[in-house]
Rosetta silent file (secondary structure, phi, psi, omega in degrees, C-alpha in Angstrom):
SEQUENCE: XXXXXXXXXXXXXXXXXXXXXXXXXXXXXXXXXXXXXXXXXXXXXXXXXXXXXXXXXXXXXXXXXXXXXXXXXXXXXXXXXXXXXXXXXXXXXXXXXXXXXXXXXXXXXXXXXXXXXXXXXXXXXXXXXXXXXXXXXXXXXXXXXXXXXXXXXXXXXXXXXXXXXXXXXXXXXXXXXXXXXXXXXXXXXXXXXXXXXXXXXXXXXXXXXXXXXXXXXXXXXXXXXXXXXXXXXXXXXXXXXXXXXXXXXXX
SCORE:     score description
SCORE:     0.000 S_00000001
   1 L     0.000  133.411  174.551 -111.257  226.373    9.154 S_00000001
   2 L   -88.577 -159.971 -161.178 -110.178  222.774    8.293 S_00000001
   3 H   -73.030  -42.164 -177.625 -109.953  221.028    5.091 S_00000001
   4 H   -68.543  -27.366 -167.082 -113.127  218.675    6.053 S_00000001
   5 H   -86.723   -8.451  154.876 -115.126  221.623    7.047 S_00000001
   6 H   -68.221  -35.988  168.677 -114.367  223.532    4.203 S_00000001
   7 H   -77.496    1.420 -151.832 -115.842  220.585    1.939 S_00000001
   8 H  -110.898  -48.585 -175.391 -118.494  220.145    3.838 S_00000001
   9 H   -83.459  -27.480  175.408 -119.427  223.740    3.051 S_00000001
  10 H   -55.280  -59.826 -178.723 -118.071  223.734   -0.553 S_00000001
  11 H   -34.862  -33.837 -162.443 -120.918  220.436   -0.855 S_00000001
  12 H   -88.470  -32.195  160.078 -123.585  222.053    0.694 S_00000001
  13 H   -44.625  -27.676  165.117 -123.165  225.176   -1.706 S_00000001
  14 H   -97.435   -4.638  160.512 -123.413  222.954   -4.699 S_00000001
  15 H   -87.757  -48.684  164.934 -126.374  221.252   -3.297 S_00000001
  16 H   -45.128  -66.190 -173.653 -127.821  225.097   -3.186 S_00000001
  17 H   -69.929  -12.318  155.861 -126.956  225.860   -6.132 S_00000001
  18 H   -59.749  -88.797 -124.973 -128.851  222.734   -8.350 S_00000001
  19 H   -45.388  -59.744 -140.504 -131.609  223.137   -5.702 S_00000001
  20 H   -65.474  -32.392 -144.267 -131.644  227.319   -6.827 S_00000001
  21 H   -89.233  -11.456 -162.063 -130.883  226.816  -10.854 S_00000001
  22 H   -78.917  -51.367  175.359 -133.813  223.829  -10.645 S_00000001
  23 H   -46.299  -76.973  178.493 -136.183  226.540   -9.141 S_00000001
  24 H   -46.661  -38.888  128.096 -135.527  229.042  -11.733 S_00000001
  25 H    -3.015  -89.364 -175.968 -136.096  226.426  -14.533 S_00000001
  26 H   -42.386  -49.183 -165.484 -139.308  225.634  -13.138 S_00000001
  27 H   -96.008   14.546 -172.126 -140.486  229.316  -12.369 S_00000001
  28 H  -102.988  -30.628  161.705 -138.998  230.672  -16.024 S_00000001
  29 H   -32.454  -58.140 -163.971 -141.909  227.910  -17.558 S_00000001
  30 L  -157.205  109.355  151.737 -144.777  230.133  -15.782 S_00000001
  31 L    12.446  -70.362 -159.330 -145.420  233.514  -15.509 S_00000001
  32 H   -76.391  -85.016  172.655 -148.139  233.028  -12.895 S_00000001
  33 H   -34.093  -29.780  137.162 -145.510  230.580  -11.009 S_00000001
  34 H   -39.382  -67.329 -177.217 -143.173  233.574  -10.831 S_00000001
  35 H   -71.947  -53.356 -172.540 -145.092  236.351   -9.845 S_00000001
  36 H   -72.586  -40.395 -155.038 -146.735  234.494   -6.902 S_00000001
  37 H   -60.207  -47.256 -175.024 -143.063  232.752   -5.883 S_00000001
  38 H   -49.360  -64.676 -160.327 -141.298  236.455   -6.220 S_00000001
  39 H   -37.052  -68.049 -170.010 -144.506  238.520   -4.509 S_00000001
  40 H   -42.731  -46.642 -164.901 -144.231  235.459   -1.555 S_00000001
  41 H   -78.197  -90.030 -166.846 -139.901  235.770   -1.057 S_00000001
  42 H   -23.868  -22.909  170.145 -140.475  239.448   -1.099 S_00000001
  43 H   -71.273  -57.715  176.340 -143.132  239.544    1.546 S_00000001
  44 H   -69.617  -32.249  167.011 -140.994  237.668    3.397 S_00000001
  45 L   -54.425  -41.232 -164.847 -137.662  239.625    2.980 S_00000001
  46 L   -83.310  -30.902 -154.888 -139.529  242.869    4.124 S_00000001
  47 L    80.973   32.356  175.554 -141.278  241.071    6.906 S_00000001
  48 L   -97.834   31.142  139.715 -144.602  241.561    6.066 S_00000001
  49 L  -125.107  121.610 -168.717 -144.911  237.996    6.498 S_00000001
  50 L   -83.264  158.650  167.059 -142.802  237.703    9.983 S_00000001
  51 L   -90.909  140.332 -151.773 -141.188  233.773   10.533 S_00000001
  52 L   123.472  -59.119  160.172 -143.443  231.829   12.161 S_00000001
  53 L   -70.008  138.546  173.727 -146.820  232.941   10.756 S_00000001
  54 E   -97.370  149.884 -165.105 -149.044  230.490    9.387 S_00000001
  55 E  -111.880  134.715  143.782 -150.621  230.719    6.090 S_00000001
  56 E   -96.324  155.695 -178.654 -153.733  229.040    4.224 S_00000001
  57 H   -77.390    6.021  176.335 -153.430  228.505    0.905 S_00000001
  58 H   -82.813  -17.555  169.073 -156.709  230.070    0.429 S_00000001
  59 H   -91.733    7.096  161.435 -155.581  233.104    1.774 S_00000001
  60 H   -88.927  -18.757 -173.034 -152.193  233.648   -0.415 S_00000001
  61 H   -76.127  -26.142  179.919 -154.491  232.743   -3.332 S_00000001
  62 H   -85.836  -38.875  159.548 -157.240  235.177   -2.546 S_00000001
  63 H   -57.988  -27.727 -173.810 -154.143  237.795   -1.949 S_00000001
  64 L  -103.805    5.540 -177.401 -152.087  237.252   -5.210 S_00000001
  65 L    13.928   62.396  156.815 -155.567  236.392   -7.236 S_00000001
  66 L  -125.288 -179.463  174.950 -154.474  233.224   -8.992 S_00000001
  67 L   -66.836 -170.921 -177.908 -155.393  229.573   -8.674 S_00000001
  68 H   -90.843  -45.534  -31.442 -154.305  227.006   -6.325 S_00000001
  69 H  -164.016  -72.098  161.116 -152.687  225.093   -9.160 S_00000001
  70 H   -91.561   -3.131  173.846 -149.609  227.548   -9.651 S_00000001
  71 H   -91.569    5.913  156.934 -149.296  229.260   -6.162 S_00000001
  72 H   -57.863  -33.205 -147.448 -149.079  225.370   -5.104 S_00000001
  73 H  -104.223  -68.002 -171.789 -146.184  225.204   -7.454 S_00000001
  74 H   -67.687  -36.678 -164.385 -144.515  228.567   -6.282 S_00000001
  75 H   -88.607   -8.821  147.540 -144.835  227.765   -2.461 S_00000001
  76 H   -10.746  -81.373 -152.342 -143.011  224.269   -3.593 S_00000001
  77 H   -74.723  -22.752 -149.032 -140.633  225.922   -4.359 S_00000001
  78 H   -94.626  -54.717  164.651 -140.213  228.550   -1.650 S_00000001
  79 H   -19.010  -69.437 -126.692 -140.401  225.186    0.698 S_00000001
  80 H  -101.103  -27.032  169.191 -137.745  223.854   -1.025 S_00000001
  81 L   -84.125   -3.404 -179.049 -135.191  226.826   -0.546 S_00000001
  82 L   102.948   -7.032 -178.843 -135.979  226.652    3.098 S_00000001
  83 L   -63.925  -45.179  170.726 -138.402  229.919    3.035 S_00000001
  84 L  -101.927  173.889  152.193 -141.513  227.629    4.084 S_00000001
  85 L  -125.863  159.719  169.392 -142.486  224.576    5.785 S_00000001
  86 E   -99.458  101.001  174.698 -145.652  222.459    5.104 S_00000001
  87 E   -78.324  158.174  171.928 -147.989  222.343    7.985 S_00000001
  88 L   -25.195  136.997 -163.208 -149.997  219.069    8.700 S_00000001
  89 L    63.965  178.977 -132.330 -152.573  218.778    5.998 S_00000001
  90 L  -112.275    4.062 -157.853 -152.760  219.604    2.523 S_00000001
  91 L  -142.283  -16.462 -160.055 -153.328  223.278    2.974 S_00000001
  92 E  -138.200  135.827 -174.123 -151.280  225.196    5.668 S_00000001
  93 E  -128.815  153.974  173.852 -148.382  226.704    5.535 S_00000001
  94 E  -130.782   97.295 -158.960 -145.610  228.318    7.669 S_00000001
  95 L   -40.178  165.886 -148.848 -143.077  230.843    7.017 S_00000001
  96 L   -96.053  168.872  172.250 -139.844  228.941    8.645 S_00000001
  97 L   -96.076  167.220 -163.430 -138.785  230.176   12.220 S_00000001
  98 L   -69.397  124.833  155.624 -135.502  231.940   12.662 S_00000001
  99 L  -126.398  127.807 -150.942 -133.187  229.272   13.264 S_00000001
 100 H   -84.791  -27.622  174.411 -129.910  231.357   14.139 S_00000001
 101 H   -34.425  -69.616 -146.242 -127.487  227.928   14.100 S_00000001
 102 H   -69.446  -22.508  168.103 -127.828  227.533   10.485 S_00000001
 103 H   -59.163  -45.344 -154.402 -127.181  231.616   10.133 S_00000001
 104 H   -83.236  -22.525 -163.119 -124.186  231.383   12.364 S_00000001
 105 H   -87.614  -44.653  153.200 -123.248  228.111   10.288 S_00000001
 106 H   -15.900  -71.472  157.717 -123.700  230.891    7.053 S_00000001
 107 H   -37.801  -45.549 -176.756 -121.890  233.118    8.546 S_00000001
 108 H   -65.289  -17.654 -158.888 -119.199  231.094    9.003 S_00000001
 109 H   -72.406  -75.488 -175.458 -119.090  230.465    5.196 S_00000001
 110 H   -18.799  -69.183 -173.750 -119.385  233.707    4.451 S_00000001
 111 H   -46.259  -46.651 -174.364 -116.722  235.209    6.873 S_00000001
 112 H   -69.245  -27.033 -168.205 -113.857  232.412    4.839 S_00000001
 113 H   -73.838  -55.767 -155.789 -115.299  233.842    1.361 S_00000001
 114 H   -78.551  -30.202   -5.216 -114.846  237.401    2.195 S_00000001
 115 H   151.891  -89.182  159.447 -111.740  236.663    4.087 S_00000001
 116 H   -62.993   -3.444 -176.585 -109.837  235.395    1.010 S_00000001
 117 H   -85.097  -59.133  172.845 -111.329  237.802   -1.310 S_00000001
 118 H   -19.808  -72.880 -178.171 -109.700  240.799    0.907 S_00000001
 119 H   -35.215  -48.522 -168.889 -106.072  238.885    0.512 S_00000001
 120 H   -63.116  -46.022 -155.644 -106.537  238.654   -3.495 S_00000001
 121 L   -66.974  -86.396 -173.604 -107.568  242.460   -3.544 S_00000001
 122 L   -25.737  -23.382  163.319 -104.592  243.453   -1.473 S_00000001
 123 L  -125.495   50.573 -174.821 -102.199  241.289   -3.633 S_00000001
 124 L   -87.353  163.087  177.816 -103.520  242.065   -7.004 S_00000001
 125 L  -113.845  -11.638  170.430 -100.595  243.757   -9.048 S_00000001
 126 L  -115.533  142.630  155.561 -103.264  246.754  -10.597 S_00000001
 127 L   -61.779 -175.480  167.208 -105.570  247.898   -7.760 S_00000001
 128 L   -93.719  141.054  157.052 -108.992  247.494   -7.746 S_00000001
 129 L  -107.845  143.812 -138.459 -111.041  249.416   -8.730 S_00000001
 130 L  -123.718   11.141  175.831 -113.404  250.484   -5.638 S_00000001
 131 H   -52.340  -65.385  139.406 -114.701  253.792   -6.931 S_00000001
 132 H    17.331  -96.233  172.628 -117.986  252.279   -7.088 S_00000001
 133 H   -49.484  -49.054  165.023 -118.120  251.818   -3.563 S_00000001
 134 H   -60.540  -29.623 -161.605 -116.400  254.755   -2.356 S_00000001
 135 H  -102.692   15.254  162.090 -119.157  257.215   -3.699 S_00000001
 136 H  -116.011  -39.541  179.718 -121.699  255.693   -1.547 S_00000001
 137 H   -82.872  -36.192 -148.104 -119.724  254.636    2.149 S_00000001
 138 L   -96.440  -37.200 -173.175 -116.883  257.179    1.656 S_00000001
 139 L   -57.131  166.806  167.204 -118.822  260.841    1.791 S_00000001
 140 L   -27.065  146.643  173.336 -119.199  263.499    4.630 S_00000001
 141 L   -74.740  -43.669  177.051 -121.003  262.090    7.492 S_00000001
 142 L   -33.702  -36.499  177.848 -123.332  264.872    6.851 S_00000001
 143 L   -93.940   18.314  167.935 -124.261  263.244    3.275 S_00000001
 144 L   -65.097  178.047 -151.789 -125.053  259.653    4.195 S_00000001
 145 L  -132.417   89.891  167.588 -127.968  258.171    3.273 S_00000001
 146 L   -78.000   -6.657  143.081 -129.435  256.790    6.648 S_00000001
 147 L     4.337   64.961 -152.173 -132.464  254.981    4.662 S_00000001
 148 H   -48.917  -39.645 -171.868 -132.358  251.267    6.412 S_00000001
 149 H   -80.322  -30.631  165.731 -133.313  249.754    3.473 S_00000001
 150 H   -56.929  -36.389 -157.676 -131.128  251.521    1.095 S_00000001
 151 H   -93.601  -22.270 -163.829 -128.166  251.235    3.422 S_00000001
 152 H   -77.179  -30.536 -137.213 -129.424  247.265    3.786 S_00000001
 153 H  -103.766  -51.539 -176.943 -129.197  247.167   -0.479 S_00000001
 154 H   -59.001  -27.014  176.258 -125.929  248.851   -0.548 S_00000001
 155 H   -83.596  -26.708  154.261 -124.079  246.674    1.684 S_00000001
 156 H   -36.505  -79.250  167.322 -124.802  244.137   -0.141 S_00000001
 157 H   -71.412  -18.760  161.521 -123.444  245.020   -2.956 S_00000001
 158 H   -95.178  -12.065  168.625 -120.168  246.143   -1.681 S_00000001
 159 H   -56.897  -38.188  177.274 -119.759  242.811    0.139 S_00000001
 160 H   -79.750  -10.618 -146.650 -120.494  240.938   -3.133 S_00000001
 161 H  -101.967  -17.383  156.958 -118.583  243.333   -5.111 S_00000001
 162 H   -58.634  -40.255 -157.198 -115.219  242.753   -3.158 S_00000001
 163 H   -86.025  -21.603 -178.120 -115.707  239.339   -3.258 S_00000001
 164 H   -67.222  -57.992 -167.361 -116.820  239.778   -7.221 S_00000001
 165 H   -72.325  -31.619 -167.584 -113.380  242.091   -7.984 S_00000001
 166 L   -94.771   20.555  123.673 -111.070  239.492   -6.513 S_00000001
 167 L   114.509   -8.398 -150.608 -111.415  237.502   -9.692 S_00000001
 168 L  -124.221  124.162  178.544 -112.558  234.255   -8.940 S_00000001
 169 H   -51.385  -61.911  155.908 -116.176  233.119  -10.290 S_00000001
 170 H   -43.065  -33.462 -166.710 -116.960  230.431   -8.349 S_00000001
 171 H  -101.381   -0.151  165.913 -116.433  231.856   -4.927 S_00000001
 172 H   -84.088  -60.307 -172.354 -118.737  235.053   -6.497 S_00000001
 173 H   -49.266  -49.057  162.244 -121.268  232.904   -7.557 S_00000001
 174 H   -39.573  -48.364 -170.458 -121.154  231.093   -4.126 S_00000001
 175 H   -65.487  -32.050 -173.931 -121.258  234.358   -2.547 S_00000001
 176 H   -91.038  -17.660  177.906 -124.370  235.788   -4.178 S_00000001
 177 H   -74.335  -25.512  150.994 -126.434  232.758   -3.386 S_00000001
 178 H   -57.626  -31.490 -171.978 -125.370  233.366    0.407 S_00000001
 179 H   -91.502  -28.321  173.810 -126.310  236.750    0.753 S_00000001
 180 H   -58.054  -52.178 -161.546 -129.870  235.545   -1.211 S_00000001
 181 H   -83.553  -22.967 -149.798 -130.244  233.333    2.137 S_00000001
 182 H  -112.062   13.077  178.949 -129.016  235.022    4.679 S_00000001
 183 H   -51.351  -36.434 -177.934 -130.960  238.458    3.352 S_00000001
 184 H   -66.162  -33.139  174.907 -134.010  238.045    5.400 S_00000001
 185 H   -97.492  -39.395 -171.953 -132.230  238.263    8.510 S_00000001
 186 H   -52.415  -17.157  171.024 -129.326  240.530    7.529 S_00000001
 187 H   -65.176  -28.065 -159.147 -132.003  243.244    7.104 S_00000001
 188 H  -104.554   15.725  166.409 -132.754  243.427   10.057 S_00000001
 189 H   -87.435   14.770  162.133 -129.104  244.599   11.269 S_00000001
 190 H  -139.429   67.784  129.943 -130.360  248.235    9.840 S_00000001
 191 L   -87.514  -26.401 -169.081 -133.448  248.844   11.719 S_00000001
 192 L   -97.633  150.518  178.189 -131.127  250.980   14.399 S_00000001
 193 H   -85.651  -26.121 -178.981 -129.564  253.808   13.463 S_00000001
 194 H   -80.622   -6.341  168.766 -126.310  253.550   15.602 S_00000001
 195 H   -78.452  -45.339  163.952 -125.915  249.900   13.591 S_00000001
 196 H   -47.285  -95.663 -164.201 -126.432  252.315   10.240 S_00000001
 197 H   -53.481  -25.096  152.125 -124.372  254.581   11.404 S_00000001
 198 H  -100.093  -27.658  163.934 -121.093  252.126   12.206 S_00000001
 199 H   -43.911  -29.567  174.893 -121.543  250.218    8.667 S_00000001
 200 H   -84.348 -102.936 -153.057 -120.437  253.691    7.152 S_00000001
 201 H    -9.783  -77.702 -148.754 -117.440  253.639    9.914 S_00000001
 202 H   -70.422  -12.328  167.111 -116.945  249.828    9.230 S_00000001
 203 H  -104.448   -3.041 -178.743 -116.996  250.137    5.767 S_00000001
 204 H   -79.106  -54.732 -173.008 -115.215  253.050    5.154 S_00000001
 205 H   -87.489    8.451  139.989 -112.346  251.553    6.963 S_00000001
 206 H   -60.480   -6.702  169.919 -112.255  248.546    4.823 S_00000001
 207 H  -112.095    7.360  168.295 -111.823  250.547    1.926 S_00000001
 208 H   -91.550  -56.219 -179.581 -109.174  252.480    3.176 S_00000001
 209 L   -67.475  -14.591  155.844 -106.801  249.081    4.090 S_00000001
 210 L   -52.246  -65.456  177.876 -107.900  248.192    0.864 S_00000001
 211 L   -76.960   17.019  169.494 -106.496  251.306   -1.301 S_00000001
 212 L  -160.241   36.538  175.121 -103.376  251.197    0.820 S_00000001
 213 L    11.987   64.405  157.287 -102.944  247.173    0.707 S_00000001
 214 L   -95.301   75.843 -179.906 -103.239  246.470    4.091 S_00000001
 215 H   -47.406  -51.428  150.013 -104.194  243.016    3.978 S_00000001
 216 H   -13.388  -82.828  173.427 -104.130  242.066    7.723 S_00000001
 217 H   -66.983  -48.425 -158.980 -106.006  245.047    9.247 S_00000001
 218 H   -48.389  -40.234 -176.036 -108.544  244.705    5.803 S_00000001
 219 H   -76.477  -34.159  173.664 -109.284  240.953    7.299 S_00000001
 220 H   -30.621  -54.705 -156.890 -109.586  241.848   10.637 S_00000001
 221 H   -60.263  -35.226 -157.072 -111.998  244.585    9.871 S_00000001
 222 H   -74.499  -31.885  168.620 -113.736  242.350    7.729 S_00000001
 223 H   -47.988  -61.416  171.585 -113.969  239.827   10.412 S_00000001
 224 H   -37.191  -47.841 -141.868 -115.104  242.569   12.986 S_00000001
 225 H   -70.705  -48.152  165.642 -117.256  243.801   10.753 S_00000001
 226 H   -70.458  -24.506  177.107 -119.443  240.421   10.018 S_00000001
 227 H   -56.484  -59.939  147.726 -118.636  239.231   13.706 S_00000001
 228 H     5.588 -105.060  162.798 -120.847  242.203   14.357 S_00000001
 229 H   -12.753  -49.631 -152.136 -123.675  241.378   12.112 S_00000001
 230 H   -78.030  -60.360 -171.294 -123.378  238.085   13.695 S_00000001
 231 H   -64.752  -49.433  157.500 -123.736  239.574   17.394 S_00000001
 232 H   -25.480  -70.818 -169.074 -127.111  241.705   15.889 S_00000001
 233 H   -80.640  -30.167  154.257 -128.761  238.683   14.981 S_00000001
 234 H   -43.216  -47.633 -168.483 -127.696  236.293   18.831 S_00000001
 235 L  -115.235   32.422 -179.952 -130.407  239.368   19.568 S_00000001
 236 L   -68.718  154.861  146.721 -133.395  239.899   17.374 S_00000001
 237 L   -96.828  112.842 -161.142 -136.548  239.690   18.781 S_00000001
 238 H   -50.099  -45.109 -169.369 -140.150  239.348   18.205 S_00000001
 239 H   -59.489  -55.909 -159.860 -140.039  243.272   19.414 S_00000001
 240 H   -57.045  -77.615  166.416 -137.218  243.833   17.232 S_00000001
 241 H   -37.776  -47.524  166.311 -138.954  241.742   13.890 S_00000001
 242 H   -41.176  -45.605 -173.223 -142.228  243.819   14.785 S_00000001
 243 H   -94.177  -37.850  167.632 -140.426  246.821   14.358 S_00000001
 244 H   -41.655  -60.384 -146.050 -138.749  245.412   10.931 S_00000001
 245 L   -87.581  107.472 -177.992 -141.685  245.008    9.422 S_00000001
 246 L   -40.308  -62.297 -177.635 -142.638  248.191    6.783 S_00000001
 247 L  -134.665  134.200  171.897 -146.113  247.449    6.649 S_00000001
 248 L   -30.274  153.741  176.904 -148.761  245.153    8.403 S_00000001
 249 L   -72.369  149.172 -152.123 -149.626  241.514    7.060 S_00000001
 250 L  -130.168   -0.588 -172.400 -151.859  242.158    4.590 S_00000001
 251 L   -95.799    0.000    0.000 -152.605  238.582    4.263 S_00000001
């Protein structure tokens, strides 16, 4: 990656984060303003609101049974992180449509984050420690936990927690506000079970070239591993999002 396109992504990350810390400000004022903006991102995370569907606001207000006055406020904000759009009039709203550039432009971000975090772990002068991590990707294939969503929550967290161990605050802090955007779709790389079933491969053998400071193969894998992810999401679907989705819209 060059030098401009690395600033270009450090900038836009610092334009997230004000946007994100402005939001939380705003929704730590009111209760009310909270509770509808979380219930709304959460709807949307699971996919019980799929991207795409349109909303009135009389029907999230008759679901979350508040006023217009703060879920006006909350879907502001949800707008404003890129979760919504504002249909024509004064009233209608639309969860955003997939747009897979700006993922793959994520992605790219990502992939340089975790990338150098590997290198730090591998030339640390104390390991890390990755114990953590190891009791959930490392057991018997017999004892995994095939649970999409559990397996979705866990990967998370060892992606953040590599990038989190290799010491440097800023590029963690960067890191967890990417995986908050790019969550909604990254879920849906565990609906299949043979995709479940190579994250325990693929992460298991990043924590082996870890614990035996292979820096090299660890970036490859890690490369592989999100190139992957990356190829999952070129092929969602409507079928595929259909099948994502836990429970019917309820709105």
């Amino acid at each position: 990656m060059c030098v401009s396109e690395m600033t270009m992504n450090r900038d836009g990350a610092q334009r997230l984060e004000i946007v994100q810390d402005q939001a939380s400000a705003t929704r730590g004022k009111n209760s009310m303003v909270n509770d509808a903006y979380e219930r709304i991102k959460e709807d949307i995370f699971e996919l019980r609101m799929p991207p795409g569907q349109r909303y009135s606001e009389q029907e999230f207000a008759n679901a979350l049974g508040i006023s217009r006055t703060p879920l006006r406020l909350a879907l502001h904000l949800l707008a404003h992180e890129g979760y919504l759009q504002r249909l024509d009039g004064h009233s209608s709203w639309q969860v955003k449509p997939f747009d897979l550039a700006h993922y793959d432009d994520l992605y790219d971000f990502r992939t340089s984050i975790e990338v150098i975090a590997v290198r730090r772990l591998c030339a640390m002068d104390s390991p890390p420690d990755l114990s953590a991590l190891c009791r959930f990707w490392m057991v018997p294939e017999a004892e995994r936990n095939l649970d999409g969503k559990r397996v979705a929550q866990e990967d998370e967290r060892f992606h953040q927690a590599l990038v989190e161990l290799a010491g440097n605050r800023e590029m963690a802090r960067t890191s967890a506000r990417l995986t908050e955007r790019i969550r909604i779709i990254r879920r849906l790389d565990f609906t299949d079970a043979a995709r479940i079933s190579a994250a325990f491969d693929e992460h298991r053998a990043i924590l082996r070239c870890l614990m035996t400071r292979k820096a090299d193969r660890a970036e490859m894998l890690v490369k592989a591993h999100i190139g992957a992810s990356r190829i999952a999401i070129r092929h969602i679907t409507l079928h595929r999002l259909a099948l994502a989705a836990v429970q019917p819209d309820a709105r």
